[in-house]
Steps between C-alpha positions, in 0.01 A plus 500: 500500500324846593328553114323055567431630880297789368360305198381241748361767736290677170381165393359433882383888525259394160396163621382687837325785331338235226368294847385776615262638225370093489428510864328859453292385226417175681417729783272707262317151366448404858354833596225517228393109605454562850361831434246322209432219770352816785175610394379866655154483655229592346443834685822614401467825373574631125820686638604178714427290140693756280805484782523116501481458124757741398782518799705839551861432515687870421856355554420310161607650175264660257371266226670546168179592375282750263152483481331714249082449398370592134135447395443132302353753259788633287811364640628294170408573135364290251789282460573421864783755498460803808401811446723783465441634833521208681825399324653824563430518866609075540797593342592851736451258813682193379802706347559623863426219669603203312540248825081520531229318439257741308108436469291728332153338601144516324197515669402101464874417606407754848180340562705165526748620702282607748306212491802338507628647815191587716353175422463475889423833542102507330456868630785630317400357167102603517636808566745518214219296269208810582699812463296682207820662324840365318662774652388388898619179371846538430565759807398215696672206261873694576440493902417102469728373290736732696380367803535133402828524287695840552700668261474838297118624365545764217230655329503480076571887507843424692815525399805384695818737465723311732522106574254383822787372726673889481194657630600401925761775581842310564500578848128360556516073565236384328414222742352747664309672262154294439345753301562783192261778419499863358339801613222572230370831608660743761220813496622840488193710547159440613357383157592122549180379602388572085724191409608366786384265807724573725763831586788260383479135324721242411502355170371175369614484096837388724521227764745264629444285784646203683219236525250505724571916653289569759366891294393237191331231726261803654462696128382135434278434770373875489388477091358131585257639808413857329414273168287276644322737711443726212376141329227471787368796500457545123752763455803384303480753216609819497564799283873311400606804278536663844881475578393548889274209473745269353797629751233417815411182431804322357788724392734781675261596749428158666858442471599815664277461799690137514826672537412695739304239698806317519760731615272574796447200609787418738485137503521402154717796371735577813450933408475647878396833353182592352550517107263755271532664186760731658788164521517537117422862359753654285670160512819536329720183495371119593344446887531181677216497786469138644507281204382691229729720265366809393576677187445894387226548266778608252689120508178310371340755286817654353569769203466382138787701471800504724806745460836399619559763759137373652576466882234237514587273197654225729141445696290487124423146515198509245291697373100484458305632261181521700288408167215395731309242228266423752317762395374269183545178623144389539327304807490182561184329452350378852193314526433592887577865413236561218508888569585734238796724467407871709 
C-alpha cells in the first residue's frame, strides 16, 4: 500500500514540475509579445535601447555556450576540412565541455549576427560597419554577441584545462554571479605604462556573461559613441600595431574602466565602498564583488607546465598563449575612412 502511495505521489510530483516548466515557458512567450507590442520613444537613448533589447536577469543560468571568431580567410583548407589549428583548439573546448553548443564564427557569419541582433539598434551597427581594423572588429563582435546571447568568449590562443561549469568555487551560487573575468595585468613596478593602459586590467581573450550584464551593455555603448565620434571627425585610424591603441579603444582598457565604472556605481552594482586597483592586487584565489567573479591572473593565463605539488593547479582553468595575430591581420577597407595607415 505504502510502495503505490509513493508511486502515486512521484507520478503527481512529475506532472507538477512538467506544468510548471509549460506555464514558465508560456510565461516567457507572453513576455516577448507584450514586450514586442511596446515600442520605446524615439528619444530613448542608446543605453535605454541597448537595456530594452537585451534584458539583465542574473538569477538565470549561464548559456551553455562558446563563442570563438577566426578570420573567413584561412579557417578551412582546400577540401572544406578545418585547419589544424582550428581543429585542435574546437576539439580542447568540446572535449571538456561536451553539453555546449560551440561556434567558431567567420567574419561574414559576425557581420550577420550583428545585423542580426542590432537590427533596431542602427548606431551600433554603423559603428561596428566603420571600424578600420579586423582586430577592433572582433573585440567589439565578443561584447555583442555576448551582450545579446551570453555564454563563454575564448580567444583562438586559449586553451581550457578544466570543464566551464567547475570554474564557480562550490561555495559561490551561481545565480548570483552574472559575470566571469580574469585579471590580465597586476603591475609590479612603475614600468606598466610601456604596455599597459591601466595599473591593473582584466582580460578579454576570456569572457562569460549572463545576457544582457549591465559592464557589457556600457563596453557596448562606450565602443559605439567613441566609434562614431572618431567617424565624424575623420579620425578612425590609428597606428593599430600600437598595443595601447588597440587596448583604449576596444580591448582591456575600455573594459577595465567598465569594471570599475560599475562597482562604483551604487545603484546598479550594490558595492558601498569605493573599488580601485587596490580591491584586486596580488589577488590570490577567485573574488566575488556584486555580481561579477573575479579570477587571479594565474587561473586564466595559466603555466604550460604544471607540477603536481603546484599549490595553484586547482584555480588553472586555461591557459593563453597571448599570440597577439592582430599584429598582421590587416584593416578593413572603409570607404568614409579613406586615410592611410600612420
Amino acid at each position: 500500500m505504502m510502495a503505490k502511495f509513493e508511486l502515486l505521489a512521484k507520478e503527481m510530483r512529475l506532472k507538477q514540475d512538467e506544468q510548471a516548466k509549460l506555464f514558465e515557458k508560456q510565461r516567457r512567450v507572453l513576455e516577448r509579445r507584450i514586450k514586442e507590442l511596446k515600442k520605446l520613444p524615439d528619444e530613448a537613448t542608446l543605453r535605454e535601447k541597448l537595456a530594452y533589447a537585451f534584458e539583465y536577469d542574473s538569477s538565470r543560468r549561464f548559456p551553455a555556450f562558446i563563442w570563438q571568431t577566426w578570420p573567413s580567410q584561412g579557417m578551412q583548407d582546400s577540401k572544406g576540412v578545418l585547419v589544424e589549428d582550428v581543429a585542435s583548439n574546437r576539439a580542447n573546448w568540446d572535449e571538456k565541455n561536451p553539453g555546449f553548443v560551440h561556434e567558431i564564427i567567420n567574419d561574414n557569419i559576425a557581420g550577420a549576427l550583428v545585423r542580426h541582433y542590432y537590427a533596431s539598434i542602427p548606431d551600433v551597427l554603423e559603428a561596428y560597419n566603420s571600424l578600420p581594423n579586423k582586430i577592433l572588429k572582433i573585440d567589439f563582435f565578443k561584447y555583442l554577441i555576448l551582450l545579446a546571447r551570453g555564454g563563454l568568449y575564448a580567444d583562438m590562443d586559449t586553451v581550457p584545462l578544466q570543464p566551464i561549469p567547475n570554474w564557480v568555487p562550490a561555495q559561490m551560487d551561481p545565480g548570483k554571479i552574472g559575470l566571469v573575468v580574469g585579471i590580465e595585468h597586476d603591475a609590479k613596478d612603475a614600468t606598466w605604462r610601456n604596455e599597459y593602459v591601466r595599473r591593473l586590467q582584466f582580460g578579454t581573450w576570456i569572457i562569460q556573461a549572463k545576457p544582457g550584464h549591465p559592464v557589457i551593455r556600457e563596453v557596448v555603448a562606450h565602443i559605439t559613441e567613441t566609434t562614431l565620434d572618431r567617424k565624424m571627425r575623420g579620425e578612425l585610424n590609428l597606428n593599430f600595431r600600437n598595443d595601447l591603441n588597440i587596448m583604449s579603444w576596444t580591448g582591456s582598457g575600455v573594459w577595465t574602466d567598465a569594471l570599475f565604472t560599475y562597482f562604483n556605481d551604487y545603484l546598479r552594482s550594490g558595492v558601498t565602498k569605493k573599488v580601485t586597483w587596490k580591491e584586486f592586487h596580488n589577488l590570490a584565489v577567485p573574488k566575488l564583488l556584486s555580481d561579477v567573479l573575479v579570477f587571479p591572473e594565474f587561473s586564466l593565463k595559466a603555466p604550460n607546465k604544471i607540477s603536481s605539488d603546484d599549490p595553484n593547479k586547482s584555480m588553472y582553468f586555461a591557459t593563453h598563449e597571448g599570440a597577439k595575430f592582430w599584429k598582421t591581420v590587416p584593416k578593413v577597407e572603409d570607404p568614409s575612412a579613406p586615410q592611410k595607415l600612420q
